[in-house]
Residue frames as qw, qx, qy, qz and C-alpha x, y, z in Angstrom:
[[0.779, 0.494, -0.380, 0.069, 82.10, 138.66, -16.55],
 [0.854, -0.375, 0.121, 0.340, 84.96, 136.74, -14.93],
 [0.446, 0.647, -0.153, 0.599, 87.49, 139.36, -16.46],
 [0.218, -0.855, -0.002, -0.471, 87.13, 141.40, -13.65],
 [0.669, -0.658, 0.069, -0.338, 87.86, 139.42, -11.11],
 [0.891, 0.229, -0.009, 0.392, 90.48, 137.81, -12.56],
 [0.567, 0.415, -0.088, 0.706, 92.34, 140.84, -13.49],
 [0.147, -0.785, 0.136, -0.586, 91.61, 142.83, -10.29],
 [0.763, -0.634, 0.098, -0.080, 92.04, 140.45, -7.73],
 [0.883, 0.225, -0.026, 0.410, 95.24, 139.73, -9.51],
 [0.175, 0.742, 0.070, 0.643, 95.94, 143.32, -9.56],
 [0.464, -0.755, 0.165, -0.433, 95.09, 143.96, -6.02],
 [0.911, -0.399, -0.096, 0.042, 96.85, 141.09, -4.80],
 [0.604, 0.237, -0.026, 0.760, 100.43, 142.33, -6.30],
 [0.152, -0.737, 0.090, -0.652, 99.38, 145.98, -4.77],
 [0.726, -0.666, 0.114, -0.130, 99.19, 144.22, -1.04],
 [0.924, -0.276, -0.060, 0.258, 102.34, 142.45, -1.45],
 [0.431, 0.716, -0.031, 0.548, 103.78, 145.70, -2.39],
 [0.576, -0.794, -0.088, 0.175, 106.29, 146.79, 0.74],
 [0.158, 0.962, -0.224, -0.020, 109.06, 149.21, -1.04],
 [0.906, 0.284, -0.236, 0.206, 112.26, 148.32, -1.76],
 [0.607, -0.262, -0.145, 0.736, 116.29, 148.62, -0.36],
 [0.094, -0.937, -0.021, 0.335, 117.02, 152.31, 0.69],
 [0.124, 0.838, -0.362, -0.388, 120.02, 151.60, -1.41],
 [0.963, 0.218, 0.104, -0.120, 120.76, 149.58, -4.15],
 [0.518, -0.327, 0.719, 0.328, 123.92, 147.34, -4.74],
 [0.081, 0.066, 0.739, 0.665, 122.51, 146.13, -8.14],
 [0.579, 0.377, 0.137, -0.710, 119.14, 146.64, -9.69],
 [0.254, 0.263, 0.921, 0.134, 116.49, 144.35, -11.57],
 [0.223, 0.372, -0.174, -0.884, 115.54, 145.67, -14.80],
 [0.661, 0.225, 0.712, 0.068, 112.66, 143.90, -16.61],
 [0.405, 0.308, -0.605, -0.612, 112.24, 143.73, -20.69],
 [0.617, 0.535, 0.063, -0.573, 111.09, 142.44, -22.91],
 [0.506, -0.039, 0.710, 0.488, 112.12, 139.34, -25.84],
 [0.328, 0.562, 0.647, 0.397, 111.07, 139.99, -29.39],
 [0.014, 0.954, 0.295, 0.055, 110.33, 143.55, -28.67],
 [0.776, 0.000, -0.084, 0.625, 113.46, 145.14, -30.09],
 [0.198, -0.968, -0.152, 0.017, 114.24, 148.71, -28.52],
 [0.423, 0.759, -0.315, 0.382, 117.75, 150.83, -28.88],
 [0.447, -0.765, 0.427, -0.183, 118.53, 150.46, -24.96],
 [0.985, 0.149, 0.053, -0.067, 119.56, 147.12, -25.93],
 [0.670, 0.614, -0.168, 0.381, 122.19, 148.11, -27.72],
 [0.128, -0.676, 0.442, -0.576, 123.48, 149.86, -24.48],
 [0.873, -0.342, 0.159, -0.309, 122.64, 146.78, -22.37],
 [0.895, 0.396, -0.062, 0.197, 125.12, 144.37, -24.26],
 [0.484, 0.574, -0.255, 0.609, 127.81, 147.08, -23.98],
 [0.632, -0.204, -0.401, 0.631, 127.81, 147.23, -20.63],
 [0.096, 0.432, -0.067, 0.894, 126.82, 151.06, -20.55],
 [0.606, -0.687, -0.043, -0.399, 124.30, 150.83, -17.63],
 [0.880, -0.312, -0.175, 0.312, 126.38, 149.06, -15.37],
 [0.644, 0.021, -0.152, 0.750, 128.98, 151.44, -15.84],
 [0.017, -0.432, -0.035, -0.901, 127.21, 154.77, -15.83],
 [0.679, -0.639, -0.020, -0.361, 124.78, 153.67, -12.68],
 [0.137, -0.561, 0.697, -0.426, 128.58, 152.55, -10.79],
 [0.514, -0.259, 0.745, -0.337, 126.70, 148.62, -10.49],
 [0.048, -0.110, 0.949, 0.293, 125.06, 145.53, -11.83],
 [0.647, 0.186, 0.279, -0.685, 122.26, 145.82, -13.10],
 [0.248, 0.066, 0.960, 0.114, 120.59, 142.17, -13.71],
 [0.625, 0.283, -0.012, -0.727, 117.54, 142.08, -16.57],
 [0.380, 0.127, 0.781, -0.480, 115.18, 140.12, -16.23],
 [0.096, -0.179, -0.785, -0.585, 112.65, 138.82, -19.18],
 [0.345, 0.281, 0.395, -0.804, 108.93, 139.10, -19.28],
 [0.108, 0.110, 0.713, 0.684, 106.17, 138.45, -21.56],
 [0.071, -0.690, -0.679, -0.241, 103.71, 140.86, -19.97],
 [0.115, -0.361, 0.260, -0.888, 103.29, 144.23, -18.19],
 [0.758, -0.347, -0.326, -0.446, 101.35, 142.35, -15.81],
 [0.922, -0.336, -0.132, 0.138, 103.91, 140.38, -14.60],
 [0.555, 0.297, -0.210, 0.748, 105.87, 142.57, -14.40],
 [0.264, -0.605, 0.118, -0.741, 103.89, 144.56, -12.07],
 [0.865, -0.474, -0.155, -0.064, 103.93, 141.79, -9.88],
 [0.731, 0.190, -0.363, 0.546, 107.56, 141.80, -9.74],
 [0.060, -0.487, 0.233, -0.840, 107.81, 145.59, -8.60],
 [0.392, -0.652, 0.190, -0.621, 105.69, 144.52, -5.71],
 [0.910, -0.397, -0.115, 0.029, 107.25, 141.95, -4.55],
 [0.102, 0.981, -0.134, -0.099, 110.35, 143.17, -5.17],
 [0.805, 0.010, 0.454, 0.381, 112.41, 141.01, -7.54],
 [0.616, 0.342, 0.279, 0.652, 112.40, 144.03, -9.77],
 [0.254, -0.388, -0.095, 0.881, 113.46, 147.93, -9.49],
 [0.240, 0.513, -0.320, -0.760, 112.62, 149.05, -13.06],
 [0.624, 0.352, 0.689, -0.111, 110.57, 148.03, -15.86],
 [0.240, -0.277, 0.500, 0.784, 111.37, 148.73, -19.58],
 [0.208, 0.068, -0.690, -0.690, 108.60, 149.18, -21.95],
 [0.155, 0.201, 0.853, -0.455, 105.83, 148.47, -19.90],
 [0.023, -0.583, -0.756, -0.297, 102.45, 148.70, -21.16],
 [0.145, -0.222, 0.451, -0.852, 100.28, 151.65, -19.64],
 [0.689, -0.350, -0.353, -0.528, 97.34, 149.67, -19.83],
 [0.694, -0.266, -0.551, 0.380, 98.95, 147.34, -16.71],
 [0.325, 0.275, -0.229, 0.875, 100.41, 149.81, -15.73],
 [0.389, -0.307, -0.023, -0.868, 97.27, 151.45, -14.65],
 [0.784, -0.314, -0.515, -0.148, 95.55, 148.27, -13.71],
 [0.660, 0.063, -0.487, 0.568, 97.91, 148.00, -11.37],
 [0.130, 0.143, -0.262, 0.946, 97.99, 151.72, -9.69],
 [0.443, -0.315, -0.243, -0.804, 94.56, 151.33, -9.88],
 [0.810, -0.436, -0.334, -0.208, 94.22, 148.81, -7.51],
 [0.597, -0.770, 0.225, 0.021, 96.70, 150.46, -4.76],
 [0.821, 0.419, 0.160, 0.354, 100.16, 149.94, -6.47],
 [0.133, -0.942, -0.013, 0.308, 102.55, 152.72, -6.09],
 [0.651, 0.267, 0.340, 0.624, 104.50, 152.62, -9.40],
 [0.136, 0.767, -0.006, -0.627, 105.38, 155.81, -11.04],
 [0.759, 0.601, 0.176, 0.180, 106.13, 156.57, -14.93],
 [0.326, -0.735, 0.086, 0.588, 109.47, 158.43, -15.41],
 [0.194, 0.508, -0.369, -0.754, 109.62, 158.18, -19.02],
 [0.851, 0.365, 0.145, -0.350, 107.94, 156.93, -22.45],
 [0.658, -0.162, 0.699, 0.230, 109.63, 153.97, -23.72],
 [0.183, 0.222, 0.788, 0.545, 108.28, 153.38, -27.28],
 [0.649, 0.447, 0.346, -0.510, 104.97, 154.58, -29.30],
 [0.040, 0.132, -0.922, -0.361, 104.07, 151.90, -31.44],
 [0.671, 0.322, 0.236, -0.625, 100.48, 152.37, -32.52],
 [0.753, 0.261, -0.449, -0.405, 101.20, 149.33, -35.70],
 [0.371, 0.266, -0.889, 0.044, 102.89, 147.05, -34.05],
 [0.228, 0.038, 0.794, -0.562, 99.86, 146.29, -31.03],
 [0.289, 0.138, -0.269, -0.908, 97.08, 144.90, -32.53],
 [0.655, 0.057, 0.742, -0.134, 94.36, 141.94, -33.24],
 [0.171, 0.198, -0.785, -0.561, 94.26, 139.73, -36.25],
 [0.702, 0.011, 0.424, -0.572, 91.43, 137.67, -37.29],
 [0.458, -0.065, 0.874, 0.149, 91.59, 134.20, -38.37],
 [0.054, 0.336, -0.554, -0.760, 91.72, 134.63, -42.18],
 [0.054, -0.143, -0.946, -0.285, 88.84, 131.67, -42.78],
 [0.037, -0.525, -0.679, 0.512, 86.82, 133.77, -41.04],
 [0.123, 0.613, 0.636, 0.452, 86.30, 136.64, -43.49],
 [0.136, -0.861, -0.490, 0.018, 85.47, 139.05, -41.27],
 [0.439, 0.491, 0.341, 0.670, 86.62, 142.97, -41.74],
 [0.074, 0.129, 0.127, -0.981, 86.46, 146.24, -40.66],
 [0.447, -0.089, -0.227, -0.861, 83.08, 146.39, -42.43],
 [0.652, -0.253, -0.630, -0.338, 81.76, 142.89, -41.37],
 [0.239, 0.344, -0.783, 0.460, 83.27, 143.09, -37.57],
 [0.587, -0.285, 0.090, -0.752, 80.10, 142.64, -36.24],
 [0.916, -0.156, -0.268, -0.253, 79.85, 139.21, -36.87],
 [0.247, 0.448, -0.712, 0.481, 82.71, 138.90, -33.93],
 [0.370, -0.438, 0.328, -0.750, 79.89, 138.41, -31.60],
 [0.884, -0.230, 0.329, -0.238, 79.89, 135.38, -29.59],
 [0.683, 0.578, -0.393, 0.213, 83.81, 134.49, -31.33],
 [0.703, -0.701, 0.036, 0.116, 86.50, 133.43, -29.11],
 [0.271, 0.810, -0.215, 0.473, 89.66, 135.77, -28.79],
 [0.740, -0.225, -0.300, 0.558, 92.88, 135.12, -27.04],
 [0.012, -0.888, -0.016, -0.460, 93.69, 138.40, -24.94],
 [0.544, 0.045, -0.550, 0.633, 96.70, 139.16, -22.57],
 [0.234, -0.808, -0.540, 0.020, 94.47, 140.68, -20.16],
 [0.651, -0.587, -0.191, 0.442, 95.66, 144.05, -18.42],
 [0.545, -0.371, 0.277, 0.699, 97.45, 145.04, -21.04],
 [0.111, 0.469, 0.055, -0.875, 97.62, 147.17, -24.34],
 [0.123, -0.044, -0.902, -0.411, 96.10, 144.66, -26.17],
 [0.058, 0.433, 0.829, -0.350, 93.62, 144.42, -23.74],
 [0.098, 0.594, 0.302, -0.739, 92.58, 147.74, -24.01],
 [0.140, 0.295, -0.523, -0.787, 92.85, 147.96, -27.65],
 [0.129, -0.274, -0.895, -0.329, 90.54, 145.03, -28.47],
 [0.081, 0.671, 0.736, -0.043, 87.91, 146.77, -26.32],
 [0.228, 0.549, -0.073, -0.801, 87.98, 150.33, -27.90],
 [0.151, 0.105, -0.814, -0.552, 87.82, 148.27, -31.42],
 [0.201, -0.291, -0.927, -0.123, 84.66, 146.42, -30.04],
 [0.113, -0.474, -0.300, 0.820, 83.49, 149.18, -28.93],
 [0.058, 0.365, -0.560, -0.742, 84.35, 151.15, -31.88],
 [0.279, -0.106, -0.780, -0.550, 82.01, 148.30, -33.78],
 [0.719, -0.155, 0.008, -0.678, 79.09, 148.04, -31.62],
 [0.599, 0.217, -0.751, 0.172, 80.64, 144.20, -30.36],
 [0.733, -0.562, 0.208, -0.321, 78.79, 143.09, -26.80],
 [0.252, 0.523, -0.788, 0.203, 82.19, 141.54, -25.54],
 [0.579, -0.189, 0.591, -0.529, 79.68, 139.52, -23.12],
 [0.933, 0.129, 0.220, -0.255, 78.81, 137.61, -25.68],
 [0.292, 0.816, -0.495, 0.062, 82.52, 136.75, -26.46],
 [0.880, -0.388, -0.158, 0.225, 84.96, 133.88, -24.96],
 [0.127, 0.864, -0.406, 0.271, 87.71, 136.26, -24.07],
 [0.943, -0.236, -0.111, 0.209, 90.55, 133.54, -23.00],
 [0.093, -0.892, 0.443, 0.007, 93.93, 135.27, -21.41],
 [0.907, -0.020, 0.167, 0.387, 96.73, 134.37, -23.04],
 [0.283, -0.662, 0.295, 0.628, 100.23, 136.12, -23.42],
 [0.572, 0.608, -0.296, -0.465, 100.80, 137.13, -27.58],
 [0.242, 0.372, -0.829, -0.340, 102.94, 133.86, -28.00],
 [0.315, 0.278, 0.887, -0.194, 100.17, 131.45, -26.49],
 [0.482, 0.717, 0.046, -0.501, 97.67, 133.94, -28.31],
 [0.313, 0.615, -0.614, -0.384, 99.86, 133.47, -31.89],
 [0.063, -0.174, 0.982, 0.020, 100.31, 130.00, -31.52],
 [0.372, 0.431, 0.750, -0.337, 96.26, 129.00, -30.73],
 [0.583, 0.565, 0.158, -0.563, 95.25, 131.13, -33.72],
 [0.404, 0.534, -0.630, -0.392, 97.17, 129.28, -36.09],
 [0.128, -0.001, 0.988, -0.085, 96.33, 126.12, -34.61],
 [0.339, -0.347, -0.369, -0.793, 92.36, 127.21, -34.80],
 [0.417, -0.333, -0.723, 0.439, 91.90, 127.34, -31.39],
 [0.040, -0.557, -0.271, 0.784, 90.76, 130.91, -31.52],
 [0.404, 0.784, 0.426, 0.199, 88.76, 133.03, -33.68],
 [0.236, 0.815, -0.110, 0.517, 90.82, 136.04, -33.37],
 [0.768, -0.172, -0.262, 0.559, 93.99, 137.02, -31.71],
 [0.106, -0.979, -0.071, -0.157, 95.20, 140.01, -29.66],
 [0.721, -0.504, 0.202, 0.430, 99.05, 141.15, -29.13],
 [0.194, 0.921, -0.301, -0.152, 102.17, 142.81, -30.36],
 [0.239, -0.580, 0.758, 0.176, 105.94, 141.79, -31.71],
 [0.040, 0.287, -0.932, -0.219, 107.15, 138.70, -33.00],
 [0.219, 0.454, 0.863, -0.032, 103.44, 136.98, -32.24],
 [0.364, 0.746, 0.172, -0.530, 101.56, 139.67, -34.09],
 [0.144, 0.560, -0.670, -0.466, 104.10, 139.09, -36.76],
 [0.005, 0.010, -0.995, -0.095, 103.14, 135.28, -36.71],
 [0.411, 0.485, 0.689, -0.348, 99.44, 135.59, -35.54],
 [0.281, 0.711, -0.174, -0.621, 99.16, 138.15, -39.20],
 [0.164, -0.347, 0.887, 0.256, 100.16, 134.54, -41.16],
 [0.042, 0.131, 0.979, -0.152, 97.02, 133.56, -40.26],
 [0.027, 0.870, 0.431, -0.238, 94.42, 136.74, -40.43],
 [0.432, 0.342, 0.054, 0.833, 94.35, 139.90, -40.72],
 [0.079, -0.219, -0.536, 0.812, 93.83, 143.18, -38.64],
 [0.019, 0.767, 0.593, -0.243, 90.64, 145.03, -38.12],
 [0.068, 0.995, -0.065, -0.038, 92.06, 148.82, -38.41],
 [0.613, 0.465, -0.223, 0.598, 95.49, 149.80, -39.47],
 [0.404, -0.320, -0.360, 0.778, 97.73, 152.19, -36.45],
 [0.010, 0.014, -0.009, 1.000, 96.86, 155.28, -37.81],
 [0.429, -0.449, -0.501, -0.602, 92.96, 154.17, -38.07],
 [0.656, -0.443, -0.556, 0.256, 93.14, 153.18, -34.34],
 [0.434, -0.057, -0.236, 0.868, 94.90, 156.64, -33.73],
 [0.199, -0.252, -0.251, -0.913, 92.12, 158.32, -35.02],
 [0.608, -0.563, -0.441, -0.346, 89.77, 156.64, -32.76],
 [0.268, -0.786, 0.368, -0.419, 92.03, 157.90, -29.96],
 [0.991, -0.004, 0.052, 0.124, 93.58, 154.24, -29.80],
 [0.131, 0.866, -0.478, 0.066, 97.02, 155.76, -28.53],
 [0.965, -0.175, -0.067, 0.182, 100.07, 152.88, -27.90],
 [0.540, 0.601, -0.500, 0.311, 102.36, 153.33, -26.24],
 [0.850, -0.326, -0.333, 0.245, 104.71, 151.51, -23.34],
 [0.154, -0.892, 0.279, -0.321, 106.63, 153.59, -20.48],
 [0.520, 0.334, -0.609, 0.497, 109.81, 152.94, -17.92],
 [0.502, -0.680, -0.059, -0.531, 108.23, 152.62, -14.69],
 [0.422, 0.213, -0.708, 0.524, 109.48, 151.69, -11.22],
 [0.508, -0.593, -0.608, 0.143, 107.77, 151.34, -7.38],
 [0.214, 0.862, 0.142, 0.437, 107.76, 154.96, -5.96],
 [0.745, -0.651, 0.078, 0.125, 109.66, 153.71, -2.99],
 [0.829, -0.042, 0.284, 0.480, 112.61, 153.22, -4.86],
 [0.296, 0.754, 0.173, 0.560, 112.36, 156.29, -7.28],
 [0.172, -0.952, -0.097, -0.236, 112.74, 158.37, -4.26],
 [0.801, -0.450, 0.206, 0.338, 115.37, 156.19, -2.54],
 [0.683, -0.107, 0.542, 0.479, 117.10, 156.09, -5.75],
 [0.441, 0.863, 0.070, -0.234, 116.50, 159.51, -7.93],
 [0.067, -0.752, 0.554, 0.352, 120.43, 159.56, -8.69],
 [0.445, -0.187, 0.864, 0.143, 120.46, 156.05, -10.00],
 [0.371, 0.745, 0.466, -0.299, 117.01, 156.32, -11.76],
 [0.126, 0.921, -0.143, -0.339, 118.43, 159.40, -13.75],
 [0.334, -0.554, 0.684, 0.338, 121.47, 157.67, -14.52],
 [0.499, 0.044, 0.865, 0.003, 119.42, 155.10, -16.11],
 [0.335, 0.762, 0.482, -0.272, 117.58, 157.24, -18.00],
 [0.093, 0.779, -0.433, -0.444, 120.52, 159.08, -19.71],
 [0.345, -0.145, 0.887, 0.269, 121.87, 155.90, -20.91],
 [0.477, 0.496, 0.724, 0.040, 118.23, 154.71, -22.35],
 [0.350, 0.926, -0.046, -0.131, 117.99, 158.58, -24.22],
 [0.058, 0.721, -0.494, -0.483, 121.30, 158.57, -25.45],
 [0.385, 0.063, 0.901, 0.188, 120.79, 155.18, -27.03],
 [0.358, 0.706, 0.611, -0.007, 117.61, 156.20, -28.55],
 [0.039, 0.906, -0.279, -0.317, 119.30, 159.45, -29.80],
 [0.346, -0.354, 0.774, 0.396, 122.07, 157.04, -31.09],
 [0.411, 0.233, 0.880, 0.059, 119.26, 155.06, -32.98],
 [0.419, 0.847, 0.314, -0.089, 116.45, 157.92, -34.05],
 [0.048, -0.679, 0.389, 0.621, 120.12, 160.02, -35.44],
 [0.880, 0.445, 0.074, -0.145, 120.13, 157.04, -38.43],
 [0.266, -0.804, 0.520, -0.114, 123.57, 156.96, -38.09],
 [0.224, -0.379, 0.869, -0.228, 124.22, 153.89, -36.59],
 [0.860, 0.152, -0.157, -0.461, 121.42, 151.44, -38.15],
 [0.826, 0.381, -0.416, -0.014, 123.87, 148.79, -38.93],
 [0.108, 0.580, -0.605, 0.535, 125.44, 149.30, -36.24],
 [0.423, -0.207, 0.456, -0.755, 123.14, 148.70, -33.65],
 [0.747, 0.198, -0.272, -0.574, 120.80, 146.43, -35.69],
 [0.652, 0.139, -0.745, -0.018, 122.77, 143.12, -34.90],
 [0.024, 0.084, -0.761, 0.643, 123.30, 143.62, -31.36],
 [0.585, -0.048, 0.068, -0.807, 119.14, 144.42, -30.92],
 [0.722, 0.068, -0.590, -0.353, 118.27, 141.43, -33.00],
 [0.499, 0.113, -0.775, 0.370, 120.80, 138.94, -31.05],
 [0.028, -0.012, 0.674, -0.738, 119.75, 140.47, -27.61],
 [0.573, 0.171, 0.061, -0.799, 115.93, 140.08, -28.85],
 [0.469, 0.002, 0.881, 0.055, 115.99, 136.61, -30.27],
 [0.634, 0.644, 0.357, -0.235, 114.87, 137.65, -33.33],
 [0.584, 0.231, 0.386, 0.676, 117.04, 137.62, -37.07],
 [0.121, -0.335, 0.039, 0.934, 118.07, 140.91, -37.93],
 [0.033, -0.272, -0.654, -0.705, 115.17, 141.14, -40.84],
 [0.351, -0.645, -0.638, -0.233, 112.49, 140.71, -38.45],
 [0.488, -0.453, -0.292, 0.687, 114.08, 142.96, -36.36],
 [0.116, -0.174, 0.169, 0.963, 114.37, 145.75, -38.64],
 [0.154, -0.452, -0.602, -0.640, 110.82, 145.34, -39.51],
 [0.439, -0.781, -0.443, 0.028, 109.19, 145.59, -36.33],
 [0.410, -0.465, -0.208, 0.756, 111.67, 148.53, -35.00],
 [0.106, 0.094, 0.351, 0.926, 110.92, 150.46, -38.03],
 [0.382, -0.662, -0.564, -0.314, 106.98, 150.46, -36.60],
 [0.606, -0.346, -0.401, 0.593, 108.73, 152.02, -33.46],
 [0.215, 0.759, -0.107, 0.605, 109.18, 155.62, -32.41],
 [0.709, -0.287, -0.286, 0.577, 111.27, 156.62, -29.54],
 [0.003, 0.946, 0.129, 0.297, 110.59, 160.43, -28.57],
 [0.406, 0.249, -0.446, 0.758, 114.01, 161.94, -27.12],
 [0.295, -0.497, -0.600, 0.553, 113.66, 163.16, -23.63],
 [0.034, 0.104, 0.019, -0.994, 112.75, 166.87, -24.40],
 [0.491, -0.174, -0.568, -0.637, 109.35, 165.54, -26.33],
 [0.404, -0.140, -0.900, 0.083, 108.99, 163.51, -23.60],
 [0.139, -0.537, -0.510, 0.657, 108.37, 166.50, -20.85],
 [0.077, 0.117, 0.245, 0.959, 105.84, 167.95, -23.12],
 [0.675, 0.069, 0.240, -0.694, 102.49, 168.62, -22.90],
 [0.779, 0.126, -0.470, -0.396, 101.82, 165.56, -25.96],
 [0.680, 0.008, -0.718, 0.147, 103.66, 162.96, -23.21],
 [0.503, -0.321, -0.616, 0.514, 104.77, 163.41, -19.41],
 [0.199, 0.078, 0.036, 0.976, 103.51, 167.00, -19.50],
 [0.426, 0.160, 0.453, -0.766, 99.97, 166.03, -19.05],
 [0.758, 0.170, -0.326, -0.539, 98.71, 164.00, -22.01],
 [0.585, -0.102, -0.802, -0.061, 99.80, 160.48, -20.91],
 [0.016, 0.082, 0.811, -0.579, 98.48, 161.11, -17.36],
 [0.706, 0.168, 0.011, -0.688, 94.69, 162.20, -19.27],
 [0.735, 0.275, -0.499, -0.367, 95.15, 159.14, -21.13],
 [0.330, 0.123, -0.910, 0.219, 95.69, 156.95, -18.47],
 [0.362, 0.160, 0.499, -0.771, 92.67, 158.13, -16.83],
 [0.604, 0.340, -0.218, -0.687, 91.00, 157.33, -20.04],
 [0.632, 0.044, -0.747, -0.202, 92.01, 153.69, -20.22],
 [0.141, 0.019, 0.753, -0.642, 91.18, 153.49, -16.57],
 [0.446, 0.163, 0.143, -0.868, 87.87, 154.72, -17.46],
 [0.725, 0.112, -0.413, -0.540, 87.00, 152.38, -20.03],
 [0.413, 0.156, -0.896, 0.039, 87.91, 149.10, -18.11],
 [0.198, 0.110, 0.549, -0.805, 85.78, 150.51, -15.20],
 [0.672, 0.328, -0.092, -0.657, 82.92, 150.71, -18.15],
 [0.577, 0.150, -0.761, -0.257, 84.11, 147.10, -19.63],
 [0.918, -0.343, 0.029, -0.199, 83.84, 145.43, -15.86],
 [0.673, 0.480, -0.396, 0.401, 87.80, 144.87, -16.23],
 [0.337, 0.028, -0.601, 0.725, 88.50, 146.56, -12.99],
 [0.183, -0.717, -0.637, 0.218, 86.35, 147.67, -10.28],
 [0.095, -0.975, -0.160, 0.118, 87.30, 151.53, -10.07],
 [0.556, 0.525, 0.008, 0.644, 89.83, 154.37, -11.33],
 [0.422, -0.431, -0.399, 0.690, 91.38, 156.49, -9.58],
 [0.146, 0.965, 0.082, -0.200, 90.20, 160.56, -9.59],
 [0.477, 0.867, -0.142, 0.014, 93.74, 160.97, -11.17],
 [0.932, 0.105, -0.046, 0.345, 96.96, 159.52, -12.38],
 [0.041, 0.983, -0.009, 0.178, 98.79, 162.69, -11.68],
 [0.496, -0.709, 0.465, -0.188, 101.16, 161.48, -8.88],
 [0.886, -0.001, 0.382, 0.265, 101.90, 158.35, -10.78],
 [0.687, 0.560, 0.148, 0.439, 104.07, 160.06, -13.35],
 [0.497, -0.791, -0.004, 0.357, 107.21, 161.69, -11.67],
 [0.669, 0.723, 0.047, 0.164, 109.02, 163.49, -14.43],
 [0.292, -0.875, 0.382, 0.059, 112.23, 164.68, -11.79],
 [0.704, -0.347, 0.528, 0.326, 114.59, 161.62, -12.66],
 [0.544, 0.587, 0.368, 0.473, 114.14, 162.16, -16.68],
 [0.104, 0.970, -0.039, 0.218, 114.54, 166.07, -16.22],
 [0.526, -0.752, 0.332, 0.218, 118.08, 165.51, -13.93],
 [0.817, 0.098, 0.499, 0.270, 119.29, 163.03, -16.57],
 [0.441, 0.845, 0.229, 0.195, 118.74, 166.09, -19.32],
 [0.153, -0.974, 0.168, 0.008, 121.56, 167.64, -17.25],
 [0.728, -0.288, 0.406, 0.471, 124.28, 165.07, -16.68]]
């Protein structure tokens, strides 16, 4: 398949152009995310990173974890918010030197594919997907989801048009009927769901070991330069998310998100409520930075190796996931 070569040579090319970053940083480039509304937000607006990392930090949109691993290696950006791990891995896998330092979100409804509603076709009928054509942001945790699901149904993906597009080109083509079935999260899952409907609910996808979630990651050149900054950054994002998972402050928070998401405060509160946001202790447990998201990044390694997605995984993701700047942060 032309996947592969697409998304590895992409992959590998952002890994060569990768040549670490300033020994010290004046300001920092943070990417995010639009539509994908997340408590740090609420701290962004207010000015609380800027004051608790002593600089300016400038953020930066996105509307992949793809391209956003290109940033990190060219270095236009420091830090990524909410990154996929499925990029994430692509990436590292093809010579990258990112690290994780902490899970962002897990958000097993809100990542998903829909099928175009004239189509009929079910959980029970998904077979007849075969030889259908399906917008997919390649790379990413869409990606990966749509092929455990086809998987999952016995779905030769060869005999697919798999066409990369990002969720709002993806949203936009299935409602136009330009696609048979659509793959992606947020606001264009919200819209592409107008039009279809999903295959498996979150918790059915959980049970086929169809985990989602999206991490804070950064080039490991910089993490080391910069553990004090890092750390800094990291308190800020946990006490926000503490601010948010307390219930507290709903109403609070809720406008700023929206506004700083481009999205009305309804649809905001629908897609955050699909959200979970483990405080930093959960985070350095065994279920996350403690050893289960570095298996599970071997696993989605694995399978793209098995789809023809990327050429090879690494023997282990260990070293990508550096858990010292979250564990200093616990101290400030």
């Amino acid at each position: 398949m032309t996947l592969k070569s697409n998304l590895f040579s992409a992959a590998a090319g952002a890994a060569m152009l990768a040549t670490g970053t300033a020994a010290s940083a004046e300001s920092i480039t943070v990417a995010y995310f639009l539509e994908w509304p997340m408590p740090f937000q609420y701290s962004k607006v207010n000015g609380d990173y800027d004051e608790a990392l002593g600089m300016e930090v400038n953020w930066r949109a996105f509307d992949t974890g793809t391209a956003m691993s290109a940033a990190m290696a060219s270095g236009d950006v420091h830090l990524a918010v909410s990154q996929g791990v499925p990029p994430f891995v692509v990436a590292t896998s093809a010579g990258q030197d990112l690290q994780v330092v902490d899970v962002a979100v897990s958000y097993s409804d809100n990542d998903n594919c829909v099928v175009a509603e004239e189509l009929e076709i079910d959980k029970d009928s998904a077979g007849e997907l075969a030889g259908k054509k399906v917008a997919v942001p390649l790379g990413t945790a869409a990606h990966y989801g749509f092929l455990k699901q086809m998987n999952h149904f016995g779905v030769d993906i060869s005999t697919m048009e798999v066409v990369n597009m990002a969720p709002p080109e993806g949203a936009a083509a299935i409602a136009q009927g330009a696609v048979d079935m659509f793959c992606g999260w947020g606001g264009s899952l919200r819209r592409a769901e107008e039009h279809g409907n999903v295959l498996l609910t979150g918790a059915e996808k959980e049970d086929l070991g169809i985990l989602v979630f999206d991490v804070t990651s950064g080039p490991a050149a910089f993490i080391a330069e910069n553990p004090d900054v890092v750390s800094a950054f990291l308190e800020v994002t946990a006490n926000a998310n503490d601010m948010w998972n307390s219930g507290e402050h709903t109403e609070e928070m809720l406008p700023v998100i929206a506004k700083d998401s481009g999205m009305d405060i309804e649809a905001t509160r629908a897609t955050i409520e699909t959200f979970v946001f483990p405080s930093a202790e959960e985070q350095l447990t065994g279920k996350w930075l403690g050893g289960g998201a570095q298996e599970f990044m071997k696993g989605v390694a694995d399978v793209f190796v098995e789809a023809g997605s990327i050429d090879a995984a690494l023997s282990s993701y260990e070293s990508n996931v550096n858990t010292g700047p979250l564990s200093s942060a616990m101290g400030m």
